[in-house]
N, C-alpha and C positions, 0 to 999 in steps of 0.2 A: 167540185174541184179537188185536185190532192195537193200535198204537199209539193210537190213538185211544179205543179205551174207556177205561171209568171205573172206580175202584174206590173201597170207600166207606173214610170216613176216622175210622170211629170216634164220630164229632162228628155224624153224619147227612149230613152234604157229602159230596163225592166228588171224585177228585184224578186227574190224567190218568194211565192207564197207565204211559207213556212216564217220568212227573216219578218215579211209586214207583219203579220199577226204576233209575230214576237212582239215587237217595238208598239203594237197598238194594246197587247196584253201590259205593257208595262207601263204605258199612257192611263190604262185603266185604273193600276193598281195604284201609281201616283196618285192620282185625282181621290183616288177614297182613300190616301192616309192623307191629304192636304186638306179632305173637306172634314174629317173627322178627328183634325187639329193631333193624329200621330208625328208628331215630328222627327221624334227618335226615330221612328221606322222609316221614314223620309228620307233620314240622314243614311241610313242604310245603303239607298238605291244611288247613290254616288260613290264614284270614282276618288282615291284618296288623292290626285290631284285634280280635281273642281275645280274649274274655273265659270263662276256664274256671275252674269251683267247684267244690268238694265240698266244701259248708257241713257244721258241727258237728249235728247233730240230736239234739233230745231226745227220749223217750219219754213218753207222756202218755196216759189213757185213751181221748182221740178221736184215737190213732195219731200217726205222727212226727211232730213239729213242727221248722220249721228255725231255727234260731236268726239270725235279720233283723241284720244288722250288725256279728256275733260274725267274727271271723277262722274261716276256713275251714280242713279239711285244704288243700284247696289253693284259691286265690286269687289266679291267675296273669291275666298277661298276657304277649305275646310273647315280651317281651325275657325274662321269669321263668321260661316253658316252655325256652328256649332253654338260658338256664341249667342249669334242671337236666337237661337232653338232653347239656348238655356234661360235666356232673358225671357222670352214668350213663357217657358214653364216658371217663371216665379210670379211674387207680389209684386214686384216691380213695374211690371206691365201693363202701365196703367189703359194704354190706348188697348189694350186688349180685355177690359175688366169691364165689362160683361165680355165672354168671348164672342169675337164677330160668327156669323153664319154665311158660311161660303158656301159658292155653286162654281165650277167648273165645267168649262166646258172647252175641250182639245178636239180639233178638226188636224188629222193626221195628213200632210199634201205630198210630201214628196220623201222619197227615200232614196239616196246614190251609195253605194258601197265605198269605201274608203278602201280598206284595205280586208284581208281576210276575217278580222275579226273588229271591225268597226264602219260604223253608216253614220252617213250624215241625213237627220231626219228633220222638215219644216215641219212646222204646224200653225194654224192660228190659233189664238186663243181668245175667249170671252170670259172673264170673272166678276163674279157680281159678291159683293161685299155688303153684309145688312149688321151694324149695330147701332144698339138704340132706333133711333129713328132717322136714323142718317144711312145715306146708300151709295152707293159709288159703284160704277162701273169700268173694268180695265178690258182693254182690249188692246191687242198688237200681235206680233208676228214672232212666234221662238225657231231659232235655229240650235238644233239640238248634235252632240256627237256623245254616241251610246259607242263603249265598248261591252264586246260580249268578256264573259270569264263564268270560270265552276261555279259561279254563285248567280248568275243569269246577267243579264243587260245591268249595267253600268250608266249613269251620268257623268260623263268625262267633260263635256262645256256647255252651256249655256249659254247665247243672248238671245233676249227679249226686246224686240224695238216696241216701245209703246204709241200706240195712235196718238195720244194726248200727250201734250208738255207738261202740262202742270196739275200737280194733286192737293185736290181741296179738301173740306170736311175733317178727316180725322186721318192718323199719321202711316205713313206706309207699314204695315206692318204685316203683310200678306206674300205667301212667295208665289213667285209664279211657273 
């Protein structure tokens, strides 16, 4: 294939070669600064207006519902991300002392173009969380919007609907 061909996007459109491989190079490179606890670098590959959620969801017989306006597990923006990137690099962090060992894993589904220089990208995600001897497993659904710029793909928003309501064992302290 070249650059140039298409691949479909789920939605029946179809999105240039070139733009998936982008957005799945930068799924990549995410995932090895989040398993290898770079956060600074992390902090990098966002948009300096970030908007990143993982709303509270309920369960309900026509499946998860998000709760619209309810405070989020997380409900950041920059300066909020930064924070707690600074908290995770101190002694402070105690839920993090021994550091957890993360595995990642992003299934890229859908790509739609926004506009010239930004896509709206699905994905699912699976992350498995090990410290001590305690384990946890997240899984849910990210809706992602990447803008492009001279410095490559952007995180412009994030939400994360999480399959599960409630987290047990040890304290959120993992991004997604």
């Amino acid at each position: 294939m070249t650059g140039q061909d298409n691949l479909p996007d789920g939605s029946g459109s179809v999105v240039d070669e070139t733009v998936w491989r982008g957005i799945e190079g930068f799924y990549r490179r995410e995932i090895l600064l989040l398993q290898e606890r770079r956060y600074r670098e992390w902090l990098q590959l966002m948009d300096d207006r970030i908007e990143y959620r993982v709303p509270v969801t309920t369960s309900t017989h026509e499946g998860l519902i998000v709760a619209d306006g309810a405070i989020g597990y997380y409900d950041e923006d920059a300066e909020l991300l930064e924070a707690r990137v600074a908290k995770l690099e101190s002694k402070q962090s105690w839920v993090e002392n021994p550091p957890s060992r993360l595995r990642y894993f992003v299934q890229l589904l859908d790509v739609q173009k926004i506009d010239e220089n930004s896509w709206l990208a699905r994905s699912n995600l699976l992350l498995f969380q090990s410290r001590w001897n305690l384990d946890q497993q997240f899984t849910g659904d990210r809706l992602d919007v990447l803008n492009g710029s001279e410095a490559g793909l952007k995180l412009r928003s994030r939400t994360v609907t999480m399959d599960r309501q409630v987290f047990t064992h040890q304290g959120l302290s993992v991004f997604f």
